[in-house]
mmCIF file of the N, C-alpha and C atoms, coordinates in Angstrom:
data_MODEL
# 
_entry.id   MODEL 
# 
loop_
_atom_site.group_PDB 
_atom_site.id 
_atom_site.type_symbol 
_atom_site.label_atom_id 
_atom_site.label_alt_id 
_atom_site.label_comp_id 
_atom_site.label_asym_id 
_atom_site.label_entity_id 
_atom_site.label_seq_id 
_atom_site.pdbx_PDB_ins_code 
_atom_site.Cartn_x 
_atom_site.Cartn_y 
_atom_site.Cartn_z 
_atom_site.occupancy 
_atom_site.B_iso_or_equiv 
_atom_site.pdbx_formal_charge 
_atom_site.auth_seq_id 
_atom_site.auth_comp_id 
_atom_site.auth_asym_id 
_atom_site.auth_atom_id 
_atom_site.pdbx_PDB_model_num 
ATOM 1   N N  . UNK A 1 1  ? -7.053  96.601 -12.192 1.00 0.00 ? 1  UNK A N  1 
ATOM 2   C CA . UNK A 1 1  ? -8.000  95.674 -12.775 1.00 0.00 ? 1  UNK A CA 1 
ATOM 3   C C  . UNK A 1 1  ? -7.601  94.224 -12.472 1.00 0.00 ? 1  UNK A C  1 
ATOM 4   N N  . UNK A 1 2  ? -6.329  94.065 -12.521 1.00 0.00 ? 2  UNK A N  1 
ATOM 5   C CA . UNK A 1 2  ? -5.580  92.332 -12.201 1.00 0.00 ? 2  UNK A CA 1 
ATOM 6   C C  . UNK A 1 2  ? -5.949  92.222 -10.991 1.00 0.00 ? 2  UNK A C  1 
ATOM 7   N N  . UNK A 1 3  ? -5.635  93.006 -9.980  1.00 0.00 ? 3  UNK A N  1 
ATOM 8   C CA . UNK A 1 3  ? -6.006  92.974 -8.825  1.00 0.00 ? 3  UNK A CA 1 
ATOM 9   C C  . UNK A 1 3  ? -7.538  92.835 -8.498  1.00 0.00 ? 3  UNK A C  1 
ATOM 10  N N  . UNK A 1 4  ? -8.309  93.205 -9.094  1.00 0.00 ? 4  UNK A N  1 
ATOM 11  C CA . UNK A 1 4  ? -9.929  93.067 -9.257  1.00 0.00 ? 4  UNK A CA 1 
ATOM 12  C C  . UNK A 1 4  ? -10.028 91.764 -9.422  1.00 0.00 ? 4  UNK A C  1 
ATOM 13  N N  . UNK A 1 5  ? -9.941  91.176 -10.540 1.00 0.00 ? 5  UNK A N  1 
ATOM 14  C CA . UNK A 1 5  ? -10.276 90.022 -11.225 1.00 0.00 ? 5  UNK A CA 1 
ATOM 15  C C  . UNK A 1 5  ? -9.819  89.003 -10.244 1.00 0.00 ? 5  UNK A C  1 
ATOM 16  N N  . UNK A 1 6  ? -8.546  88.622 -9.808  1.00 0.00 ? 6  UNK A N  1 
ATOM 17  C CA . UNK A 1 6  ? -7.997  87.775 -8.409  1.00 0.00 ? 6  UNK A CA 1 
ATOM 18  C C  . UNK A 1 6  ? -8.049  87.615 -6.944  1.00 0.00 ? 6  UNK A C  1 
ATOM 19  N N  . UNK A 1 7  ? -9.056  89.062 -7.076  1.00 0.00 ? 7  UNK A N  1 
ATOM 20  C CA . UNK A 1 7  ? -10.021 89.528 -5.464  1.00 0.00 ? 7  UNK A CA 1 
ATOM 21  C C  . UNK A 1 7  ? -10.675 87.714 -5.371  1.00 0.00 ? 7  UNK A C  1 
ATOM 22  N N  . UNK A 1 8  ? -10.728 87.468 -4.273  1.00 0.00 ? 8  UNK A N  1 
ATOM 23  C CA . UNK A 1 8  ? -11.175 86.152 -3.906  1.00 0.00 ? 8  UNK A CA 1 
ATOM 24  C C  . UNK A 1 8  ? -12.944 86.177 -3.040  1.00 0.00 ? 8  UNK A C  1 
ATOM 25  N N  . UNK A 1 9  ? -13.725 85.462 -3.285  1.00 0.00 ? 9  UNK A N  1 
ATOM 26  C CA . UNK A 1 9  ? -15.085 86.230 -3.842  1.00 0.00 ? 9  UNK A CA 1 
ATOM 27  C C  . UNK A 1 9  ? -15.912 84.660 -3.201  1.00 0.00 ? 9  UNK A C  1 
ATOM 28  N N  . UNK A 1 10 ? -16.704 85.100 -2.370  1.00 0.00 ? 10 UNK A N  1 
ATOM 29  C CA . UNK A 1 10 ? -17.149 83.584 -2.119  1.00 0.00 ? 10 UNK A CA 1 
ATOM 30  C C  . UNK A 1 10 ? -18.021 83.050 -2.840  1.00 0.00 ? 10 UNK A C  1 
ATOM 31  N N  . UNK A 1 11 ? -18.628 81.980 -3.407  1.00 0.00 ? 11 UNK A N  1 
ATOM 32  C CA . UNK A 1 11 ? -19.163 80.950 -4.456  1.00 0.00 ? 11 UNK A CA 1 
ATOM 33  C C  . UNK A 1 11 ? -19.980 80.037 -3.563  1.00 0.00 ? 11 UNK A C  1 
ATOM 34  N N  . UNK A 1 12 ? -21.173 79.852 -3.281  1.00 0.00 ? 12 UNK A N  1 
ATOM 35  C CA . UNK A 1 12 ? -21.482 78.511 -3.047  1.00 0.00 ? 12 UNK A CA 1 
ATOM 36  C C  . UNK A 1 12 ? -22.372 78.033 -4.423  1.00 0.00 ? 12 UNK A C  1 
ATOM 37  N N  . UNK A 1 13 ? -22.409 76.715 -4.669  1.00 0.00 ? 13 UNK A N  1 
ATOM 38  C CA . UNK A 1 13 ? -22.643 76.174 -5.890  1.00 0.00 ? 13 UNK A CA 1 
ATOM 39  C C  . UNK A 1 13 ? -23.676 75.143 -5.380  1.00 0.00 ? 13 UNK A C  1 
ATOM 40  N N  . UNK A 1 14 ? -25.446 75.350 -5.679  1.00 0.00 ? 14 UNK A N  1 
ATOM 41  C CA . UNK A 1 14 ? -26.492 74.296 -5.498  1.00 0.00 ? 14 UNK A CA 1 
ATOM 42  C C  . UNK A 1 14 ? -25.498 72.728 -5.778  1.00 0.00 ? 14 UNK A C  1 
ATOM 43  N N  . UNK A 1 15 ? -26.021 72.288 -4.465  1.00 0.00 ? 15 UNK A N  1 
ATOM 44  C CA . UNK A 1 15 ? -26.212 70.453 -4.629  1.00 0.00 ? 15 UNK A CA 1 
ATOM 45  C C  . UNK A 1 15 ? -27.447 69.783 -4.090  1.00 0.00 ? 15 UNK A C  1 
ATOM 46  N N  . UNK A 1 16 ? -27.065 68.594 -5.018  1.00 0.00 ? 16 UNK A N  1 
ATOM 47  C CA . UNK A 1 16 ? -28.851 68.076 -4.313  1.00 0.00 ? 16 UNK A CA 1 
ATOM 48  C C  . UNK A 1 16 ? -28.225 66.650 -4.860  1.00 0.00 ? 16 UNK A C  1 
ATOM 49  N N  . UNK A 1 17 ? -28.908 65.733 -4.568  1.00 0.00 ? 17 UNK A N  1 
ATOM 50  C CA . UNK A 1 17 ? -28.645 64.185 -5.136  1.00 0.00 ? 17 UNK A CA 1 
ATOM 51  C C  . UNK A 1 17 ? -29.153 63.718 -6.186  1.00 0.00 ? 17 UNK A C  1 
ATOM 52  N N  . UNK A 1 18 ? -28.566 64.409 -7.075  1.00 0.00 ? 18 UNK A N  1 
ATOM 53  C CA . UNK A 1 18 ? -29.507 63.689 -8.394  1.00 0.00 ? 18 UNK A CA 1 
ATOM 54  C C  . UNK A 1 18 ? -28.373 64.360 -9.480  1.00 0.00 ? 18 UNK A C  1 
ATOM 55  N N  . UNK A 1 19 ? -28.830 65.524 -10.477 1.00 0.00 ? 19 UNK A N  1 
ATOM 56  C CA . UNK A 1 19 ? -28.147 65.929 -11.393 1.00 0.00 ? 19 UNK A CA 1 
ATOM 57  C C  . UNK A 1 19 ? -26.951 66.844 -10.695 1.00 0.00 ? 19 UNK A C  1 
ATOM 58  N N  . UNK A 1 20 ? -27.040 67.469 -9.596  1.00 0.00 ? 20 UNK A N  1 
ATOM 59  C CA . UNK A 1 20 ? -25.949 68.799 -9.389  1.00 0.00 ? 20 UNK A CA 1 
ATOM 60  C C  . UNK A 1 20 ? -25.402 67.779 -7.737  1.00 0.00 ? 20 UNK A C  1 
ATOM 61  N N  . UNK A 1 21 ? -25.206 67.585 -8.186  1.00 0.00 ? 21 UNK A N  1 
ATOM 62  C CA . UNK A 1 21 ? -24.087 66.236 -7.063  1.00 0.00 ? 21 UNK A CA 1 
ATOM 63  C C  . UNK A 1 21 ? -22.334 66.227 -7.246  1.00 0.00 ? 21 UNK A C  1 
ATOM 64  N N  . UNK A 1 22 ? -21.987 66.204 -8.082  1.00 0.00 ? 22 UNK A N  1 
ATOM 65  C CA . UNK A 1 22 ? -21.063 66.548 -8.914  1.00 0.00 ? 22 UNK A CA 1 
ATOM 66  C C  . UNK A 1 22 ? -20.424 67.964 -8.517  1.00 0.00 ? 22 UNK A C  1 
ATOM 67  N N  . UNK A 1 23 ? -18.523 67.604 -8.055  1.00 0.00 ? 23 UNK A N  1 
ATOM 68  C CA . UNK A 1 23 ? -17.896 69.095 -7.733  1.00 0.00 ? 23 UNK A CA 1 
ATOM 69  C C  . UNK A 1 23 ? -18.078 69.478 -9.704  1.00 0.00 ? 23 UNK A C  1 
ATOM 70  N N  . UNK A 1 24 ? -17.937 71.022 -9.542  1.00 0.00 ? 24 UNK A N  1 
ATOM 71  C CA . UNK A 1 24 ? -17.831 71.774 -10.960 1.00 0.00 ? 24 UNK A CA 1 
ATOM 72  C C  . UNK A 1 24 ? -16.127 72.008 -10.918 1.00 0.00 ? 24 UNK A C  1 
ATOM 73  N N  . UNK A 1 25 ? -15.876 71.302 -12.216 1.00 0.00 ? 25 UNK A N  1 
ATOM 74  C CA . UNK A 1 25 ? -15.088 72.142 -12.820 1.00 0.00 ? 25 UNK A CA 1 
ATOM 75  C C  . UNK A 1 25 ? -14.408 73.136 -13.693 1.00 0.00 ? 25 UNK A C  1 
ATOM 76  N N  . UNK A 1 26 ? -14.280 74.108 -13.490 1.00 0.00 ? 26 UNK A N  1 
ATOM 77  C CA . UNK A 1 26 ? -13.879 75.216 -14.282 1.00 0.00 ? 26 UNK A CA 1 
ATOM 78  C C  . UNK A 1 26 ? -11.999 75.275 -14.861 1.00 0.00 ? 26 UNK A C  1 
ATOM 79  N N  . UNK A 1 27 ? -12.259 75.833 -16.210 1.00 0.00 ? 27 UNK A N  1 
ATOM 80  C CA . UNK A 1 27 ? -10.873 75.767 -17.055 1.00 0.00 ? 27 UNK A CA 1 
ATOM 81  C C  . UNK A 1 27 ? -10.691 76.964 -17.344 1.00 0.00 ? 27 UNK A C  1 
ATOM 82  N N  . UNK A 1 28 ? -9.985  77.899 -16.925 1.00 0.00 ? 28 UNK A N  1 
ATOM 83  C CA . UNK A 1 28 ? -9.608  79.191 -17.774 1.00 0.00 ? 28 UNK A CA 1 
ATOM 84  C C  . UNK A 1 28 ? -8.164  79.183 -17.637 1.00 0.00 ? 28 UNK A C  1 
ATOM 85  N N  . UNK A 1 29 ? -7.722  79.736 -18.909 1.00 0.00 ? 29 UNK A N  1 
ATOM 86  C CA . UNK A 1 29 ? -6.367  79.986 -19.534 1.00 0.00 ? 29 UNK A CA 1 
ATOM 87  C C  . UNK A 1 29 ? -5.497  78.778 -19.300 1.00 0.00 ? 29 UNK A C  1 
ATOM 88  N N  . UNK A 1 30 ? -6.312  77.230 -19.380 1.00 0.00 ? 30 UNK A N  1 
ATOM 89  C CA . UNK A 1 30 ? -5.186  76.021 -18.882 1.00 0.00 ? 30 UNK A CA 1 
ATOM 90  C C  . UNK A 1 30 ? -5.140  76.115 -17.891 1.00 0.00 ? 30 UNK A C  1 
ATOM 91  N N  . UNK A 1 31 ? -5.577  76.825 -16.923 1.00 0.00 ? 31 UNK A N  1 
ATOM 92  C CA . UNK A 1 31 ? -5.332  76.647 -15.108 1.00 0.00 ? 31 UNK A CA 1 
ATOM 93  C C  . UNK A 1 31 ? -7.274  75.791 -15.062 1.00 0.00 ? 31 UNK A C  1 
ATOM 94  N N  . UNK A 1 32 ? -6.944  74.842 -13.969 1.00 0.00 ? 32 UNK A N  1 
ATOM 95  C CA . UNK A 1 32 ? -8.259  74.013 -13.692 1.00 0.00 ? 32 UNK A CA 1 
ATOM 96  C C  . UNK A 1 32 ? -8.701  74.309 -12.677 1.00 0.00 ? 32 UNK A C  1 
ATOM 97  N N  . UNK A 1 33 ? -9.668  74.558 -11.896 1.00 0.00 ? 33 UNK A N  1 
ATOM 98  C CA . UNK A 1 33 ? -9.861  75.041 -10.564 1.00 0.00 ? 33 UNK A CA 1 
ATOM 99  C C  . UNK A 1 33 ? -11.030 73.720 -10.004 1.00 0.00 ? 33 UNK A C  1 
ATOM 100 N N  . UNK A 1 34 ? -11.348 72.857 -9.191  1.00 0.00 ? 34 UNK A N  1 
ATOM 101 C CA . UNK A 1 34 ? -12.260 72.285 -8.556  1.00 0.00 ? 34 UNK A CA 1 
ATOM 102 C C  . UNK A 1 34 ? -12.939 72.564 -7.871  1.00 0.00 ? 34 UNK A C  1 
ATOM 103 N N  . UNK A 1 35 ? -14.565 72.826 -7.796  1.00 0.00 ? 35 UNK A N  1 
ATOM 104 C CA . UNK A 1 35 ? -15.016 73.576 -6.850  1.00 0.00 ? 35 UNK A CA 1 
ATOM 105 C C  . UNK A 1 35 ? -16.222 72.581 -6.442  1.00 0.00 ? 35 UNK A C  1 
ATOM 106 N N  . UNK A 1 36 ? -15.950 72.641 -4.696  1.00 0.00 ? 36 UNK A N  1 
ATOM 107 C CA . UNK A 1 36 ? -17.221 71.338 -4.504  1.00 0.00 ? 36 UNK A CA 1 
ATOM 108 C C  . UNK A 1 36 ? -18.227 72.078 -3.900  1.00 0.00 ? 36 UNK A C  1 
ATOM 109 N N  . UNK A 1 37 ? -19.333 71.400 -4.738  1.00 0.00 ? 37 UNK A N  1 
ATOM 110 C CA . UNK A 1 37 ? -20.796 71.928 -4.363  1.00 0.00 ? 37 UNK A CA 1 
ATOM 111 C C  . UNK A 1 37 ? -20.924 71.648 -3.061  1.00 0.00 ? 37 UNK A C  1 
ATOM 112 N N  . UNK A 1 38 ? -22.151 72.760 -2.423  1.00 0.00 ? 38 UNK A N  1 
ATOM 113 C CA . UNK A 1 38 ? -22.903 72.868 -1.093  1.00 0.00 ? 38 UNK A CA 1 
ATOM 114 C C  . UNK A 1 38 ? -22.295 73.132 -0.295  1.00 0.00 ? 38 UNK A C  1 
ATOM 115 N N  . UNK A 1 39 ? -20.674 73.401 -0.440  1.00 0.00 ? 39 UNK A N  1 
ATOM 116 C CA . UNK A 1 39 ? -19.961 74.183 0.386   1.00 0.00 ? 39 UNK A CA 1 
ATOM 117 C C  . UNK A 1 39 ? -19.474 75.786 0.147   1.00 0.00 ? 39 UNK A C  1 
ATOM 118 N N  . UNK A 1 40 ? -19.730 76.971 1.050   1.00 0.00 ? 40 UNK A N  1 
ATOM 119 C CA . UNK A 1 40 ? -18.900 78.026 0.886   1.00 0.00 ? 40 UNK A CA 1 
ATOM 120 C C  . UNK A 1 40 ? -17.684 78.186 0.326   1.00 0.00 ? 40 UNK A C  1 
ATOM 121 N N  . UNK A 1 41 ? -16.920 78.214 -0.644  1.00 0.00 ? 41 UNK A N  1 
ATOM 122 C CA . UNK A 1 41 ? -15.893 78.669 -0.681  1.00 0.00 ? 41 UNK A CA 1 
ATOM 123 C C  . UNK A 1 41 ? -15.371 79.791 -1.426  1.00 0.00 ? 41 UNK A C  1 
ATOM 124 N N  . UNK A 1 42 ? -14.088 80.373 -1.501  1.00 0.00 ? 42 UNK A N  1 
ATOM 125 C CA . UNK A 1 42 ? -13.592 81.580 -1.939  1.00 0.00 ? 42 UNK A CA 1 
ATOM 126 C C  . UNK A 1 42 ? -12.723 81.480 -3.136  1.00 0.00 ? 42 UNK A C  1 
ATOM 127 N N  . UNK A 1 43 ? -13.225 82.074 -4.256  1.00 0.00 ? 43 UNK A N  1 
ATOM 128 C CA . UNK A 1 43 ? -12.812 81.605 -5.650  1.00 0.00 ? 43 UNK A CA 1 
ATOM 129 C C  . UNK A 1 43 ? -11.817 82.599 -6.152  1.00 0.00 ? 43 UNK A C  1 
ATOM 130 N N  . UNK A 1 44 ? -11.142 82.969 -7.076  1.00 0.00 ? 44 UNK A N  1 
ATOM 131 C CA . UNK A 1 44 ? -11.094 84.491 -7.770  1.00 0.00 ? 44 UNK A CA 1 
ATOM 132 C C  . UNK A 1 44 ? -12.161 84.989 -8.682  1.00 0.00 ? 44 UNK A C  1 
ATOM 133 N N  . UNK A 1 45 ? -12.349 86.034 -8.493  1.00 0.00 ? 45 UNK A N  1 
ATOM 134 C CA . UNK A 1 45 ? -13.208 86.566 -9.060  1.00 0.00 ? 45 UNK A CA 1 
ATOM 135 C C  . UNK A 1 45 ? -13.711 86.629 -10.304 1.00 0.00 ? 45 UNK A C  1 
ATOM 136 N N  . UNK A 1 46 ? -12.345 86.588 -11.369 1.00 0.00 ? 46 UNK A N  1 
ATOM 137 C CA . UNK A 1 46 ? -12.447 86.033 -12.722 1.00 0.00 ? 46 UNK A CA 1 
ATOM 138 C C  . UNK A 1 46 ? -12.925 84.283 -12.749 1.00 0.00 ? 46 UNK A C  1 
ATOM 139 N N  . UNK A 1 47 ? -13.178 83.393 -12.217 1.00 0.00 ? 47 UNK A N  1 
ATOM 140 C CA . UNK A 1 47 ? -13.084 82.112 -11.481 1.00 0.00 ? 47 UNK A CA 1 
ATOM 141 C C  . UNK A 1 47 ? -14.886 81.974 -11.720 1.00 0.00 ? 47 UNK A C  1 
ATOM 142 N N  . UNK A 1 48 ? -15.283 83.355 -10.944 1.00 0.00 ? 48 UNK A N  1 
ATOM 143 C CA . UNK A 1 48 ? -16.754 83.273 -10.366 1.00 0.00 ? 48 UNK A CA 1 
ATOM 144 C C  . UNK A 1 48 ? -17.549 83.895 -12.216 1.00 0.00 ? 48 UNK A C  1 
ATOM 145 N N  . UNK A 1 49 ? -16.818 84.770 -12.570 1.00 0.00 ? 49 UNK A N  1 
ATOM 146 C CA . UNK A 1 49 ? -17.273 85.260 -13.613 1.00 0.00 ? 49 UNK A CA 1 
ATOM 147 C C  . UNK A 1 49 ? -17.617 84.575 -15.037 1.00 0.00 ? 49 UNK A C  1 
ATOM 148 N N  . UNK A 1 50 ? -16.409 83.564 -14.484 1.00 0.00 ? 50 UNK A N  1 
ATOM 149 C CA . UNK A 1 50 ? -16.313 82.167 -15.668 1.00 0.00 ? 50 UNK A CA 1 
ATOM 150 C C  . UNK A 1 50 ? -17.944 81.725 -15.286 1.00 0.00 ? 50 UNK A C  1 
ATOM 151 N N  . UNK A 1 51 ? -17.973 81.016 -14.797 1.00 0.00 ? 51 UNK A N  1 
ATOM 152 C CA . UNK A 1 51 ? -18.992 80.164 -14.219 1.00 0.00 ? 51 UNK A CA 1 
ATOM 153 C C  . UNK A 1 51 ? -20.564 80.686 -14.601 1.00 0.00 ? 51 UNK A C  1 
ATOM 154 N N  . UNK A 1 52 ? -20.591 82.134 -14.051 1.00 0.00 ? 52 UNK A N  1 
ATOM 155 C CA . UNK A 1 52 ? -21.718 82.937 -14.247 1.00 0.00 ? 52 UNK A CA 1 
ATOM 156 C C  . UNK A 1 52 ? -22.101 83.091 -15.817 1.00 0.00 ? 52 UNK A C  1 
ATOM 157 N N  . UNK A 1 53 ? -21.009 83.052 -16.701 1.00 0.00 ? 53 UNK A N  1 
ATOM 158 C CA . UNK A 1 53 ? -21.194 83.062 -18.114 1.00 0.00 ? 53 UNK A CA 1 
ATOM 159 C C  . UNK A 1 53 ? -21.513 82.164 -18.810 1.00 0.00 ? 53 UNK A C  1 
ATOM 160 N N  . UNK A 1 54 ? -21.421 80.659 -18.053 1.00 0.00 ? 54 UNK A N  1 
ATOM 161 C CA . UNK A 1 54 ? -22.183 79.498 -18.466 1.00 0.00 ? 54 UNK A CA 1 
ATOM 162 C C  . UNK A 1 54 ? -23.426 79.541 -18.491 1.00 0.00 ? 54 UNK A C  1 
ATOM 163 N N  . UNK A 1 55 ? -23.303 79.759 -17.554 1.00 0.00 ? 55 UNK A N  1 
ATOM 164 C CA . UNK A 1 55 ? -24.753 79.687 -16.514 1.00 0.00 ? 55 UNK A CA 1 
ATOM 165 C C  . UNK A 1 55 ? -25.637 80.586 -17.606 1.00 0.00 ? 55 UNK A C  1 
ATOM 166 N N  . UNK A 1 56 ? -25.359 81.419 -17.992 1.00 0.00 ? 56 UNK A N  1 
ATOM 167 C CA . UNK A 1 56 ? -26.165 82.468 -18.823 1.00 0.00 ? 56 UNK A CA 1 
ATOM 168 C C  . UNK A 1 56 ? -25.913 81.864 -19.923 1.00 0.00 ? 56 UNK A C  1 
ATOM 169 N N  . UNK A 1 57 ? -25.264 81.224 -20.709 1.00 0.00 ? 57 UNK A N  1 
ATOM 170 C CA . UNK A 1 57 ? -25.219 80.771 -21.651 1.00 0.00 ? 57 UNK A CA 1 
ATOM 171 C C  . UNK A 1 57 ? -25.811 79.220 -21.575 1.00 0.00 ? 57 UNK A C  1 
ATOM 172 N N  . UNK A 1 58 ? -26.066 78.660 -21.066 1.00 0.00 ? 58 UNK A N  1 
ATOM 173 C CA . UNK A 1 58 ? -26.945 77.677 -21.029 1.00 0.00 ? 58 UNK A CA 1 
ATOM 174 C C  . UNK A 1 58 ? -28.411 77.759 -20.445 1.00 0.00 ? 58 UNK A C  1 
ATOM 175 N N  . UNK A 1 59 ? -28.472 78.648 -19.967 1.00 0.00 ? 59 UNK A N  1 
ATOM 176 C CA . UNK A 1 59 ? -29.755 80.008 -20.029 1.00 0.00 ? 59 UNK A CA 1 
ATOM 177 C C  . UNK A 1 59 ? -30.483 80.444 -21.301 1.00 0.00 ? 59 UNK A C  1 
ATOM 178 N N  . UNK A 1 60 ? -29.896 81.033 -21.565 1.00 0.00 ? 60 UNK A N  1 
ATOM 179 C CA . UNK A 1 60 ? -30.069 81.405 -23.740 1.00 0.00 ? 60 UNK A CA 1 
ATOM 180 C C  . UNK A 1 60 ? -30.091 80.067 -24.472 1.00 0.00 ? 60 UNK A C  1 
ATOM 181 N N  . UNK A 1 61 ? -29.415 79.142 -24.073 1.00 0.00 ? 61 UNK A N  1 
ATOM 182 C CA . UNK A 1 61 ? -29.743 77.924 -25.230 1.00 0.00 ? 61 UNK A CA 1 
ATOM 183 C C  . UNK A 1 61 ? -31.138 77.120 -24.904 1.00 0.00 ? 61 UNK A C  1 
ATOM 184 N N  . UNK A 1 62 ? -31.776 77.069 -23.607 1.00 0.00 ? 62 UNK A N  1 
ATOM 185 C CA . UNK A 1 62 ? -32.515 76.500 -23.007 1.00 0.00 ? 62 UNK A CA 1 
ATOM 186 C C  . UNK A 1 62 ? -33.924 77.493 -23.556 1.00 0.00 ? 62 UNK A C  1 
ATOM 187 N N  . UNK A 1 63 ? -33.454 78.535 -23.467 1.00 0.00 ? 63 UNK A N  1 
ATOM 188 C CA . UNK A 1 63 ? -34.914 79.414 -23.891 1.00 0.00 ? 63 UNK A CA 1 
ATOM 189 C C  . UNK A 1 63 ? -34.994 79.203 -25.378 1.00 0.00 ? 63 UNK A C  1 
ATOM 190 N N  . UNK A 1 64 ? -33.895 79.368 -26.317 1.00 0.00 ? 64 UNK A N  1 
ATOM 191 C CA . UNK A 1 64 ? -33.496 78.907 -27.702 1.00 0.00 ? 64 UNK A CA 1 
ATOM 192 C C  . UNK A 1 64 ? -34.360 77.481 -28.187 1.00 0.00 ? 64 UNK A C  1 
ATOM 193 N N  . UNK A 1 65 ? -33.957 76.828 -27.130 1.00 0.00 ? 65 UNK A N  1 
ATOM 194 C CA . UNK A 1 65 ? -34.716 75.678 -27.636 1.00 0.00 ? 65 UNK A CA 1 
ATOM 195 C C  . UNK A 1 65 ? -36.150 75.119 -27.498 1.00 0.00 ? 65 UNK A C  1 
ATOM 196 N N  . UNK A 1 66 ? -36.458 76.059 -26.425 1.00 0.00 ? 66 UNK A N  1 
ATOM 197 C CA . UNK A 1 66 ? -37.874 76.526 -25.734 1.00 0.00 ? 66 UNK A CA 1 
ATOM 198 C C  . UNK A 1 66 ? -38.531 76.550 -26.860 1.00 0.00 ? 66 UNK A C  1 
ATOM 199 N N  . UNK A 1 67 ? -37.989 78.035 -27.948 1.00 0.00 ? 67 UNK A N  1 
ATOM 200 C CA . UNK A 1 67 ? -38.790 78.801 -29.137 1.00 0.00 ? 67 UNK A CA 1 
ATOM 201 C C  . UNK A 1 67 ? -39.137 77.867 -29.665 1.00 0.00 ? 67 UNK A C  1 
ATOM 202 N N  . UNK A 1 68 ? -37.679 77.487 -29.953 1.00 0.00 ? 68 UNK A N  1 
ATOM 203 C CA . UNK A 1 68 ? -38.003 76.344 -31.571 1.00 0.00 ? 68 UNK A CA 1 
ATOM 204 C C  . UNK A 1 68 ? -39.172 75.222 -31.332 1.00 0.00 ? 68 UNK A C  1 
ATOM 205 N N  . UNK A 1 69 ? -38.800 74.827 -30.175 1.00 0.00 ? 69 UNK A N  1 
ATOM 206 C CA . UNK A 1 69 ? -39.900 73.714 -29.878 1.00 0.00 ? 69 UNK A CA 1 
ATOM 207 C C  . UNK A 1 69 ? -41.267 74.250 -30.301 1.00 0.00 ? 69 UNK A C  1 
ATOM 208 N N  . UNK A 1 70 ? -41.584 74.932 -29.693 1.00 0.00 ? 70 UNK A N  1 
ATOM 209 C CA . UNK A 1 70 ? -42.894 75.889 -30.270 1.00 0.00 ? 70 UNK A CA 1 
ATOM 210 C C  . UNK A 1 70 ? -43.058 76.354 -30.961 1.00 0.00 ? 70 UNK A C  1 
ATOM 211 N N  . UNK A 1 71 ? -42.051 76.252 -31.759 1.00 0.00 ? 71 UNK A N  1 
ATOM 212 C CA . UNK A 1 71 ? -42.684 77.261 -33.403 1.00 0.00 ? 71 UNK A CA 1 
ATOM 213 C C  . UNK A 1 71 ? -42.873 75.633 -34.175 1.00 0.00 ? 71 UNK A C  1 
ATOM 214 N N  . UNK A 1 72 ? -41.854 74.937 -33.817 1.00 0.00 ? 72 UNK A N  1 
ATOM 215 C CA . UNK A 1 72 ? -41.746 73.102 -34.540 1.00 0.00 ? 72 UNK A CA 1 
ATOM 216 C C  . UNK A 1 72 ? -43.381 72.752 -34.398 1.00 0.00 ? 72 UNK A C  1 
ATOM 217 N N  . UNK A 1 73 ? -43.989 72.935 -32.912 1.00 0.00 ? 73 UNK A N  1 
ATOM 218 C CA . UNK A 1 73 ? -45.277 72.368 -32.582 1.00 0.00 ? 73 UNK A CA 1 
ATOM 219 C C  . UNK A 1 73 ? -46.447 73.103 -33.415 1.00 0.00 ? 73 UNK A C  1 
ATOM 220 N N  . UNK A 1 74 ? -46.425 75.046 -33.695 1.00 0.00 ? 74 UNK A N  1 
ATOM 221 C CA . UNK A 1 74 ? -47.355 75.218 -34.274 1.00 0.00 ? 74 UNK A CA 1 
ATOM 222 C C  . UNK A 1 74 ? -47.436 74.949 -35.492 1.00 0.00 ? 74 UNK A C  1 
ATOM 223 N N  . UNK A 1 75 ? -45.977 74.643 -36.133 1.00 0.00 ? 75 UNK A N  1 
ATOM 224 C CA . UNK A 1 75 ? -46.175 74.589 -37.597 1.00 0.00 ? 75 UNK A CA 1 
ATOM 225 C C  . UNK A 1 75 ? -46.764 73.032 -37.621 1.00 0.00 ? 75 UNK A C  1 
ATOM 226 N N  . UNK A 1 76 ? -46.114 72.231 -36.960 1.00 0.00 ? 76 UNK A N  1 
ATOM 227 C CA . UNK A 1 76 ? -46.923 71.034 -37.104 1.00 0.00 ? 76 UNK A CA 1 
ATOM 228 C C  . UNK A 1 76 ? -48.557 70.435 -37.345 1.00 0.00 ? 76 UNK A C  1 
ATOM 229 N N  . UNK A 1 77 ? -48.820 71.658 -36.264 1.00 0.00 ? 77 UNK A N  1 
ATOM 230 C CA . UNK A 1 77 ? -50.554 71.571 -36.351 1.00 0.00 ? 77 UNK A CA 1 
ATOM 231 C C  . UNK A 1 77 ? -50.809 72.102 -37.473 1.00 0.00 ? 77 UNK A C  1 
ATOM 232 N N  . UNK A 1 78 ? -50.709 72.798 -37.990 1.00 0.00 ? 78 UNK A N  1 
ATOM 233 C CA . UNK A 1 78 ? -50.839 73.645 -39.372 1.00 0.00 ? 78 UNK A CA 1 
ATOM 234 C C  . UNK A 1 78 ? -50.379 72.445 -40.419 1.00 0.00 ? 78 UNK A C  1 
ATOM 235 N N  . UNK A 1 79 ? -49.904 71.793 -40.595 1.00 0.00 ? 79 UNK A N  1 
ATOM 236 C CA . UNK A 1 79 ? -49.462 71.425 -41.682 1.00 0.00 ? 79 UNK A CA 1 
ATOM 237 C C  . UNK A 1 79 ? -50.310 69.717 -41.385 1.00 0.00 ? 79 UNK A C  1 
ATOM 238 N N  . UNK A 1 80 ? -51.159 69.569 -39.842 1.00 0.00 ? 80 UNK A N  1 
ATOM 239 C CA . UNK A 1 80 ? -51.475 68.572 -39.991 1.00 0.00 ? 80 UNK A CA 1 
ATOM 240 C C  . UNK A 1 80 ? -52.997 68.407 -40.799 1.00 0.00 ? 80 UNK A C  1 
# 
């Protein structure tokens, strides 16, 4: 399984000039890793897994806040 997780796994990470311009950095267990966008590179696998769990988790907060917005807007009309 250690050996799984440290398998080295290639990553390329969207860039564009505006918001995702910016290398990402990732923190697990106190080790920091730098990873620069719009280039190929080869991560560990636990590395890539980090990342992917943001990503989904700022996924779920974005739809989260989606709801609320819309339940905020119908109750509004209702109560106007």
């Amino acid at each position: 399984m250690v050996s799984y997780l440290n398998e080295r796994v290639p990553f390329r990470a969207f860039k564009d000039s505006k918001k995702y311009k910016d290398d990402i950095s990732v923190q697990v267990n106190g080790k920091i890793w730098l990873i620069k966008r719009g280039e190929t590179v080869y991560i560990p696998r636990f590395v890539y897994l980090a990342i992917d769990q943001a990503e989904r988790q700022l996924a779920e907060a974005a739809n989260f806040q989606l709801e609320l917005t819309q339940k905020f807007e119908e109750n509004r009309t209702v109560l106007s």
